[in-house]
C-alpha positions as CSV (number, residue, x, y, z in Angstrom):
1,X,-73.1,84.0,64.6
2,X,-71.9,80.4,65.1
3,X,-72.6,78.2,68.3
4,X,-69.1,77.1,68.6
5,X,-66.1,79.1,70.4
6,X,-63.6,81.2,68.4
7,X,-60.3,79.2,68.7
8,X,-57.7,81.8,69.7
9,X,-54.4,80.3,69.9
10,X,-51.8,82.4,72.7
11,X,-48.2,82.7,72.4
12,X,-48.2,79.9,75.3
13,X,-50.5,77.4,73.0
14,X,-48.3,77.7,70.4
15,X,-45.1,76.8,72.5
16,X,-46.7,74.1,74.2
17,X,-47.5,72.1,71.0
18,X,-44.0,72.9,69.7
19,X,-43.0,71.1,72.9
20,X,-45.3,67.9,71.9
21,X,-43.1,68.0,68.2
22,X,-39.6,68.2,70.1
23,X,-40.8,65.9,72.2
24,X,-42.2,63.4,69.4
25,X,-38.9,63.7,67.3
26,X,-37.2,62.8,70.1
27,X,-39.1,60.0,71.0
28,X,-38.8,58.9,67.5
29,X,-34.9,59.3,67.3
30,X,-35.2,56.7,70.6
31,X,-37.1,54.5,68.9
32,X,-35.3,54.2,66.1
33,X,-32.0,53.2,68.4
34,X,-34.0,50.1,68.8
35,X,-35.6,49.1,66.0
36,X,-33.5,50.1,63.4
37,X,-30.6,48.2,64.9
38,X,-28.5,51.3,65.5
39,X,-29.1,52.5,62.1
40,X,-30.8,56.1,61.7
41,X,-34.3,55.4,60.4
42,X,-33.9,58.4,57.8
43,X,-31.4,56.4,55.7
44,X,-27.9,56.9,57.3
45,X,-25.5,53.5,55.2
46,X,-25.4,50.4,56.8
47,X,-21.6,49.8,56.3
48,X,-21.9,45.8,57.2
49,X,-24.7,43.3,55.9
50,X,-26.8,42.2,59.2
51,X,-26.0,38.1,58.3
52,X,-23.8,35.9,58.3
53,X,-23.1,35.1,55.0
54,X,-19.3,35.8,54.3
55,X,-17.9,38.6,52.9
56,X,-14.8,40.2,52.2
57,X,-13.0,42.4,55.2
58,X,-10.4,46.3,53.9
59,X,-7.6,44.2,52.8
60,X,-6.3,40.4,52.5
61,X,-6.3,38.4,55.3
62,X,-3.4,35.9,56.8
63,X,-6.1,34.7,59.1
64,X,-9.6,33.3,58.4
65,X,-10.5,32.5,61.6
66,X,-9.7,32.9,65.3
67,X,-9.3,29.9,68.6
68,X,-8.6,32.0,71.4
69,X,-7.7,29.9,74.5
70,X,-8.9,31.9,77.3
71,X,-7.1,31.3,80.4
72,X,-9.0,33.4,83.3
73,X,-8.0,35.3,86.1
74,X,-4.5,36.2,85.2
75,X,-2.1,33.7,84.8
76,X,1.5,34.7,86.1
77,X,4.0,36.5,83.9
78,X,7.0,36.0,85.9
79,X,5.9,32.2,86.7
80,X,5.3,31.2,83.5
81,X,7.5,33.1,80.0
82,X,8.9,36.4,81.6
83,X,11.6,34.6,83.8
84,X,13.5,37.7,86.0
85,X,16.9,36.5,88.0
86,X,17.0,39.8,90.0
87,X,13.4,39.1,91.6
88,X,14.5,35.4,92.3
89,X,17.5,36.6,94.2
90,X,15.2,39.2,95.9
91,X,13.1,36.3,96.9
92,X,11.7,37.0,100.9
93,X,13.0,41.0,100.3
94,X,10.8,44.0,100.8
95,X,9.5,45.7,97.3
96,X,12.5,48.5,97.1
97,X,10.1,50.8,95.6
98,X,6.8,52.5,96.3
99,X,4.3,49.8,97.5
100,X,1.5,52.0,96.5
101,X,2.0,50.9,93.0
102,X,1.8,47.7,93.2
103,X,-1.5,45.6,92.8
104,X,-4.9,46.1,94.0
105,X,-5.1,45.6,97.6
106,X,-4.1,48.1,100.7
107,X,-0.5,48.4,101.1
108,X,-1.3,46.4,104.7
109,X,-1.6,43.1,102.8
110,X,1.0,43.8,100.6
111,X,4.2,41.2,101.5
112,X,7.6,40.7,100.6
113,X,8.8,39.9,97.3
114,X,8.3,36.6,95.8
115,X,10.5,35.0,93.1
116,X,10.0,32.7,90.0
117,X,8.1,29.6,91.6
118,X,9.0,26.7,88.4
119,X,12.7,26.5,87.0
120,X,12.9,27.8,83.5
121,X,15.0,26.7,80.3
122,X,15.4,27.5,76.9
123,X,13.5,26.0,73.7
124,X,13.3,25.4,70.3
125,X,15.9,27.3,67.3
126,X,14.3,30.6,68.9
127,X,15.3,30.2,72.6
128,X,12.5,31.2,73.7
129,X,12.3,30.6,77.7
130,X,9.5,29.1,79.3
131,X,8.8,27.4,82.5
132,X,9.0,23.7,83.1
133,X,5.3,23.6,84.3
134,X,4.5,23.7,79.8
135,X,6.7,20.9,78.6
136,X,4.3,20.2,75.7
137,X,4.0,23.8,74.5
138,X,7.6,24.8,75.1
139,X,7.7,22.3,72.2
140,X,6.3,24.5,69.9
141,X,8.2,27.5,71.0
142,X,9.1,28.2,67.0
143,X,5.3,28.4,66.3
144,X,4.7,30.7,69.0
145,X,4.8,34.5,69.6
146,X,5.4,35.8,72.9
147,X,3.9,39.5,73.8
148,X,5.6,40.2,77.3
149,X,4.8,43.7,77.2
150,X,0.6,43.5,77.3
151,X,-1.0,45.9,79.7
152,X,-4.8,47.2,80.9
153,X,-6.8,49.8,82.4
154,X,-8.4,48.1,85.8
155,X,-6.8,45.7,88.4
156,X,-10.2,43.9,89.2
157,X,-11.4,40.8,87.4
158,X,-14.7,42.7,85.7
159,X,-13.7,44.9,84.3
160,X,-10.4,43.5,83.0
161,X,-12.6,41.2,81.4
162,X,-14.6,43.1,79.9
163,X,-11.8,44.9,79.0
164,X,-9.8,42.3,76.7
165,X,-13.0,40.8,75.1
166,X,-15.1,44.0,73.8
167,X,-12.7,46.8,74.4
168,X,-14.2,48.8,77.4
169,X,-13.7,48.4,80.8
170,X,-18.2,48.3,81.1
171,X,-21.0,45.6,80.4
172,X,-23.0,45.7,77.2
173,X,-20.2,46.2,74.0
174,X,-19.7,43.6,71.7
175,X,-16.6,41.6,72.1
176,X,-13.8,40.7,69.7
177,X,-15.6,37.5,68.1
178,X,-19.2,39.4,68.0
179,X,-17.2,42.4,66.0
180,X,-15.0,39.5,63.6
181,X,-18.5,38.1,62.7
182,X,-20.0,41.2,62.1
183,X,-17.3,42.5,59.8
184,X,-17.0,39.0,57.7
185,X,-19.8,36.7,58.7
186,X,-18.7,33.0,58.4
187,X,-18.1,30.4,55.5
188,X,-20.5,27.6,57.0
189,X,-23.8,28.5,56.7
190,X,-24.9,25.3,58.7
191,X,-23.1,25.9,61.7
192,X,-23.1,29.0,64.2
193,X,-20.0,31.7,63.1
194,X,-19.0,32.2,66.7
195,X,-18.5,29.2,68.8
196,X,-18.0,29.2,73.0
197,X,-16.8,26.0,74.8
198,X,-16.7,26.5,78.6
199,X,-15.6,24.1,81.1
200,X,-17.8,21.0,82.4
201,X,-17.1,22.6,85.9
202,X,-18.8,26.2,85.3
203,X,-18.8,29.6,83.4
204,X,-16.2,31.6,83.0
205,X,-16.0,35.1,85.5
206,X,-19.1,37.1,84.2
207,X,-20.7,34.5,82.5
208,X,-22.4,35.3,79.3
209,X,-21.4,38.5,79.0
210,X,-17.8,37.3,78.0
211,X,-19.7,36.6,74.5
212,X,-22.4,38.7,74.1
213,X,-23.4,40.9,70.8
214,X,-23.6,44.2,72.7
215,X,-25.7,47.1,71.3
216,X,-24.7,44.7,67.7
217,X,-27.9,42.4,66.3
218,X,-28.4,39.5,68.5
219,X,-27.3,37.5,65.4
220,X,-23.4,38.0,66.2
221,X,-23.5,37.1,69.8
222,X,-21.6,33.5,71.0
223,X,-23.4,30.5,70.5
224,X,-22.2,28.2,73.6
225,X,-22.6,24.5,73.0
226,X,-23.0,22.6,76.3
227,X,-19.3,21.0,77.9
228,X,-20.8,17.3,78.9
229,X,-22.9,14.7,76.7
230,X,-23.9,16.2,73.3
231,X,-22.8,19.4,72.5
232,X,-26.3,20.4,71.1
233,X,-29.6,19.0,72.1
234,X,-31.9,17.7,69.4
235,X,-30.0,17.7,66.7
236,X,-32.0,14.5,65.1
237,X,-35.2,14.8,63.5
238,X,-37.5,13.3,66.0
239,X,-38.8,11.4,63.0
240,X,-37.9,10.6,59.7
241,X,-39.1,11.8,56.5
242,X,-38.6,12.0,52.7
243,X,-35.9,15.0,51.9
244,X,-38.5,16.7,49.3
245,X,-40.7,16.7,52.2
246,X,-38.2,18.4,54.2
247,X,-36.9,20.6,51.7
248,X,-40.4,21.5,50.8
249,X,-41.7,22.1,54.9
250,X,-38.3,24.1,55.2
251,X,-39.1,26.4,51.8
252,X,-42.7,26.9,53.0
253,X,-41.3,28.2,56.7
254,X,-38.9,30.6,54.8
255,X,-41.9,32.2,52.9
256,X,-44.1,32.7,55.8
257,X,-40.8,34.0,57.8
258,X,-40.6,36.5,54.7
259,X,-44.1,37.5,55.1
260,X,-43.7,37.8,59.2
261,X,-40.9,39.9,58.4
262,X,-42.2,42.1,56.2
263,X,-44.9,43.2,58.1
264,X,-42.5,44.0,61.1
265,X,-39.7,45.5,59.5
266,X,-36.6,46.8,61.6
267,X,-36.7,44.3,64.6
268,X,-33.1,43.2,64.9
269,X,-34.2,40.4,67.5
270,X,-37.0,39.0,65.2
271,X,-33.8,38.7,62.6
272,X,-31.8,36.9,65.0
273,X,-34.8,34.6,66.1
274,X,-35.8,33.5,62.7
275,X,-32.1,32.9,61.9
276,X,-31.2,31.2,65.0
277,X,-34.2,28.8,64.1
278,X,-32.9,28.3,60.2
279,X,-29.6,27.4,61.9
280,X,-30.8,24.8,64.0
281,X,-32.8,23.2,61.3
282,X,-29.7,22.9,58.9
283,X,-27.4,22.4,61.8
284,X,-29.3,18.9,61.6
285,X,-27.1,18.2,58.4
286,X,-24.3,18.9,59.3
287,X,-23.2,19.5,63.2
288,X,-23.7,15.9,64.1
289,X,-20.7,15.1,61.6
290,X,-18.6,18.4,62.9
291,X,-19.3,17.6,66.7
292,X,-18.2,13.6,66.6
293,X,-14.4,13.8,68.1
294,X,-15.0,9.9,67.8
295,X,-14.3,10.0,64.0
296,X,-10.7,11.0,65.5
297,X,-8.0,8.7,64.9
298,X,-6.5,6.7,68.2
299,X,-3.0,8.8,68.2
300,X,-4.9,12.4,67.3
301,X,-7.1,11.6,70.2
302,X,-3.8,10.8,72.4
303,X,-2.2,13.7,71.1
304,X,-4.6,15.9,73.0
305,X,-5.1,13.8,76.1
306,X,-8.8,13.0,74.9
307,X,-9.0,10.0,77.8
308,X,-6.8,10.8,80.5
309,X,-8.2,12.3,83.5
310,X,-6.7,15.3,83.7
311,X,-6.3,16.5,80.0
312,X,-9.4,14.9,78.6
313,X,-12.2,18.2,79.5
314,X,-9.7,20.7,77.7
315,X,-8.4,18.3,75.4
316,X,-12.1,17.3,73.8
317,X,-12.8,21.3,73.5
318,X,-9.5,21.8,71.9
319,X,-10.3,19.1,69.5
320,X,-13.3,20.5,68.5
321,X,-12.1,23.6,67.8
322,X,-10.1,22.5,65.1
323,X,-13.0,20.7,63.6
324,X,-14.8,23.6,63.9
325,X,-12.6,26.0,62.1
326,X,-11.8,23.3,59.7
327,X,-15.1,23.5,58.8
328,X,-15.8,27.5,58.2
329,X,-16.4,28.3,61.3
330,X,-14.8,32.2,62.1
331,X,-14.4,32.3,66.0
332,X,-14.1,29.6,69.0
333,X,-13.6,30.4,72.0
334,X,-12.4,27.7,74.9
335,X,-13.2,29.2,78.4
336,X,-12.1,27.6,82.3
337,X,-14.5,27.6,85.0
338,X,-14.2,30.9,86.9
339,X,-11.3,31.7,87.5
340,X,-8.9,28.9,87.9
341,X,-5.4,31.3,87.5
342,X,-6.6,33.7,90.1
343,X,-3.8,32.5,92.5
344,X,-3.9,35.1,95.4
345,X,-2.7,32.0,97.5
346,X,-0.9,28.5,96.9
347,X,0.3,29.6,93.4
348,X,2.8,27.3,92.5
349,X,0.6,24.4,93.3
350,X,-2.4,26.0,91.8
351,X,-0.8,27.1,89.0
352,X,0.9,23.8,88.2
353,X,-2.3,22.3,88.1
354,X,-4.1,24.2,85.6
355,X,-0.9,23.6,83.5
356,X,-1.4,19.8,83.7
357,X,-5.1,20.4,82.7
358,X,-4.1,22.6,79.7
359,X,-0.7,22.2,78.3
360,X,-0.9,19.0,76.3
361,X,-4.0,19.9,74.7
362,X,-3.0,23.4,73.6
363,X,-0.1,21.9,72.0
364,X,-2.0,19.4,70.5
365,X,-3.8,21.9,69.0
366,X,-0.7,23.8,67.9
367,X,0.7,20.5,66.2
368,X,-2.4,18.9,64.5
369,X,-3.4,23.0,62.9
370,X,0.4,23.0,61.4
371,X,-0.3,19.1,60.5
372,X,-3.4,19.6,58.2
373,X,-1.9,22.6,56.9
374,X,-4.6,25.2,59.1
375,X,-2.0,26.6,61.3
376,X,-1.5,29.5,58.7
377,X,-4.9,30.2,58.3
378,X,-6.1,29.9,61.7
379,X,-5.1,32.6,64.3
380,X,-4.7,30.6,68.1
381,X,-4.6,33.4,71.0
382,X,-3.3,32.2,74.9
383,X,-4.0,34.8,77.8
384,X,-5.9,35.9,80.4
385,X,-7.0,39.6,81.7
386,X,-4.3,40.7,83.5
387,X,-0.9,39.2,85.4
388,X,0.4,38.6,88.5
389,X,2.4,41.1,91.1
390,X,6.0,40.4,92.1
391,X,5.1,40.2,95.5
392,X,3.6,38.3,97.8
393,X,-0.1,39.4,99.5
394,X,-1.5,38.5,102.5
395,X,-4.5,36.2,102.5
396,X,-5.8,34.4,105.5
397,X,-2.5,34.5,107.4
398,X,0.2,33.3,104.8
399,X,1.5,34.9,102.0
400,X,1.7,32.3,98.9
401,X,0.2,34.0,96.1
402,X,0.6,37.3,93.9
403,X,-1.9,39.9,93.4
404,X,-3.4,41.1,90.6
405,X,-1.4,43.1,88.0
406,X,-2.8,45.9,85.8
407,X,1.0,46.9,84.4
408,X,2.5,44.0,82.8
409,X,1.2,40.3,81.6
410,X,2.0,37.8,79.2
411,X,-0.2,36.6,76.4
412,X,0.7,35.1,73.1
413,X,-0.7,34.4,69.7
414,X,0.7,31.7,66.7
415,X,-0.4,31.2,63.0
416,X,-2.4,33.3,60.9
417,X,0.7,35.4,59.9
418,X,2.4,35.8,63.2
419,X,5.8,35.4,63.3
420,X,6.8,32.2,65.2
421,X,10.0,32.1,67.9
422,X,9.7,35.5,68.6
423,X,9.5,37.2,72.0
424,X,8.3,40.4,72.1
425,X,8.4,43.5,74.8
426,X,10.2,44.0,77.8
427,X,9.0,44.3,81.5
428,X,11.5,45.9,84.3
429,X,13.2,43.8,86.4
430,X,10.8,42.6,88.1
431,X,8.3,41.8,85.7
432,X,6.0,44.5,86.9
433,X,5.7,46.9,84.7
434,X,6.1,47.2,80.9
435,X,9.6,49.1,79.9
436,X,9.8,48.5,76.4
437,X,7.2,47.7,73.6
438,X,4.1,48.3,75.2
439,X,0.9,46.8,73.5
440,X,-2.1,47.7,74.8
441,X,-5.6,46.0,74.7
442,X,-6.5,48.2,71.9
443,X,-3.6,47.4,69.7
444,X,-3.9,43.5,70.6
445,X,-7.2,44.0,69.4
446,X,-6.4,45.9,65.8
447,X,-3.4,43.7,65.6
448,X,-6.2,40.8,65.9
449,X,-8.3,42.4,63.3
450,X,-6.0,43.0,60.9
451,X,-4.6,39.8,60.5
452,X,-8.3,38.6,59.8
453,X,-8.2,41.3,56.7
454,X,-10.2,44.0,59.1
455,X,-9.1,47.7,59.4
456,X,-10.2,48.8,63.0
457,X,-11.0,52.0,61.9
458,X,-13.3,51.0,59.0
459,X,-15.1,48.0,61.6
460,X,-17.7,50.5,62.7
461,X,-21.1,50.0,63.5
462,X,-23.1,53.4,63.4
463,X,-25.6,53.9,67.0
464,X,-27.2,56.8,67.6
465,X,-25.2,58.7,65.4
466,X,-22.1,57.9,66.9
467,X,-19.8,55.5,65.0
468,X,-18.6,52.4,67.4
469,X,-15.5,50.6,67.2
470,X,-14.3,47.3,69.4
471,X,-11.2,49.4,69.6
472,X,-12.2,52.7,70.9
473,X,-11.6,56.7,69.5
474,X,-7.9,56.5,70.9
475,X,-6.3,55.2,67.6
476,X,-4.6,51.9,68.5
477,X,-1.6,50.9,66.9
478,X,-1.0,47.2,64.5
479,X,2.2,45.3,66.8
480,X,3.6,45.2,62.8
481,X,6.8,43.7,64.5
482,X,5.1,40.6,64.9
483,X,4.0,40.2,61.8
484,X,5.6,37.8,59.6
């Protein structure tokens, strides 16, 4: 007989081990959320290539690339392009309906109603109004489409921000430029596909996360170049050496990159390391050139207020957008500090004075794209998160400013296919809540995508065995009336 024990296994051994299996494919399926980017590791497609290199979207494009001039905390609808003569002569009235609707604050602080703070007037062959607070872009009224009937999901700034850049009203989704990289990557290889310029005087309202890559491969997230002195650091060689040396070095790296690669397949973030470094080292050819507004000519310069006090911040990031897309680039955003249009108090001063920081350069931006012939080709975007309420609300002990506004705001878009001198949507007499024409953030965003040859539907990116999209399972809707 032997010396060792006769295994017996029970009907409770047997279950237990089962239990380490379940458990171990389930640990696996975790894992392979991570490492395989969001792909199943048992072969499920890869509908997108995980680069940058460009690539063709579902159907022609008007658009090839995006500037979308973010303006946060809400400009005013009613202040600004949504003029409403029945609110003006309510000016100093109570609201006549229910006060519970109205903004995002108690109904104590709610006050009386407040009416259009800037006198309007009529532009271009369109007659499209605007206030007197946009002189320069009133100008280019005919190049510009109005929406008037935009609306969201949340009243407060974080949400409503993350909201109108990835979708959802939570942290951690990609955002609109992340998603138009990932679906058609960039046609400069030597500079980053998805550009972020924020203001000298701070980040925007939650900070990075207005450009972040989400559950996508770090490799699609905003690359923010810095507002003062060189946009980049380092961008020189610290010393000099033969080009066949360089090339040679930079061949060499690309190998042993290959070989670390190989040996640690499915690491999304060692992708996006080793091609953030390959970026960098040919961003040394060619970023210096793209970055220099001083190559500018005097009057192009003046054109954007490049040199006058108040303009010359917004102006110099407005500038380099166009010399950005001009040179491949896909997506540039230009962000404020904070949230400069979040007047809950003082808001004609307040918002007059982000005008003056922002008008003339925006349309110097409008007028130099159609200039070099990129306006067509190059989709601009204007708006914040949300609008403004048509009353007043209580802060400190005056009433001066409007609350937020989840029901109605204002943004508008020009080029890339969009018809020009057209307002579109209605809001009620008051401007506070959409009547006619509504658009939500969903069909902004497929309206977006689709002019940049990108079906909303077929932009998916496949996690956990549930197919993502920046615009939801609710299917959106393309604005077609403002195509042109």
């Amino acid at each position: 007989m032997s010396d060792f024990p006769t295994l017996q296994t029970s009907r409770r051994d047997f279950f237990a081990r089962t239990s380490d299996g379940l458990m171990g494919a389930a640990l696996t399926h975790l894992l392979s959320s991570d490492f395989f980017g969001g792909q199943s590791a048992l072969g499920s497609d890869v509908s997108v290539p995980l680069d940058l290199k460009s690539r063709q979207g579902h159907h022609p494009a008007r658009a090839k690339s995006v500037i979308q001039l973010f303006m946060n905390g809400g400009p005013s609808q009613m202040d600004l392009f949504d003029p409403k003569p029945v609110l003006n002569r309510m000016d100093g009235k109570p609201f006549p309906g229910n006060v519970e609707e109205i903004g995002n604050q108690s109904t104590a602080g709610i006050g009386v109603m407040m009416g259009g703070q800037y006198n309007f007037s009529r532009h271009g062959q369109s007659g499209m109004w605007m206030a007197d607070v946009l002189p320069h872009t009133a100008k280019m009224a005919d190049d510009i489409c109005l929406i008037n009937s935009m609306w969201t999901d949340h009243p407060n700034h974080d949400n409503a921000l993350y909201k109108i850049h990835s979708g959802r009203l939570f942290m951690g989704y990609p955002t609109l430029g992340a998603w138009t990289v990932y679906g058609l990557g960039s046609e400069n290889q030597n500079l980053p596909a998805y550009v972020v310029l924020n203001d000298e005087l701070g980040l925007p309202k939650n900070g990075t996360r207005n450009w972040t890559s989400g559950f996508l491969p770090p490799t699609f997230q905003g690359t923010r170049l810095r507002p003062t002195g060189s946009p980049i650091l380092n961008l020189k060689p610290q010393f000099e050496q033969p080009s066949a040396v360089t090339e040679s070095a930079r061949g060499l790296l690309n190998r042993l990159d290959e070989i670390h690669k190989k040996d640690r397949p499915y690491q999304p973030e060692l992708d996006a390391r080793i091609e953030t470094y390959g970026l960098a080292a040919r961003m040394q050819l060619s970023a210096g050139e793209a970055l220099d507004i001083g190559r500018e000519k005097p009057h192009t310069l003046e054109m954007y207020g490049v040199g006058e006090s108040t303009t010359d911040s917004y102006g110099r990031r407005c500038l380099l957008a166009r010399r950005l897309v001009e040179r491949g680039v896909r997506f540039v955003q230009i962000f404020l500090e904070e949230q400069p249009w979040d007047s809950h108090v003082d808001l004609g001063p307040n918002h007059r004075a982000i005008c003056e920081r922002t008008d003339k350069p925006v349309a110097g931006l409008l007028r130099d794209l159609k200039q070099r012939g990129l306006l067509d080709s190059t989709l601009v975007i204007w708006g914040g998160e949300f609008g403004r309420t048509p009353t007043t609300q209580k802060s400190g002990d005056v009433y001066t400013g409007r609350d937020h506004n989840m029901q109605a705001f204002t943004s508008w878009m020009a080029g890339g296919g969009i018809k020009g001198g057209l307002s579109y949507g209605q809001t009620d007499e008051f401007g506070h809540a959409v009547v006619e024409n509504p658009v939500s953030v969903h069909d902004f965003h497929a309206t977006i995508l689709h002019q940049l040859g990108l079906h909303h539907e077929k932009l998916y990116f496949n996690r956990s065995g549930l197919e993502e999209r920046l615009t939801g399972i609710e299917p959106p809707r393309v604005v077609k009336e403002i195509l042109a």
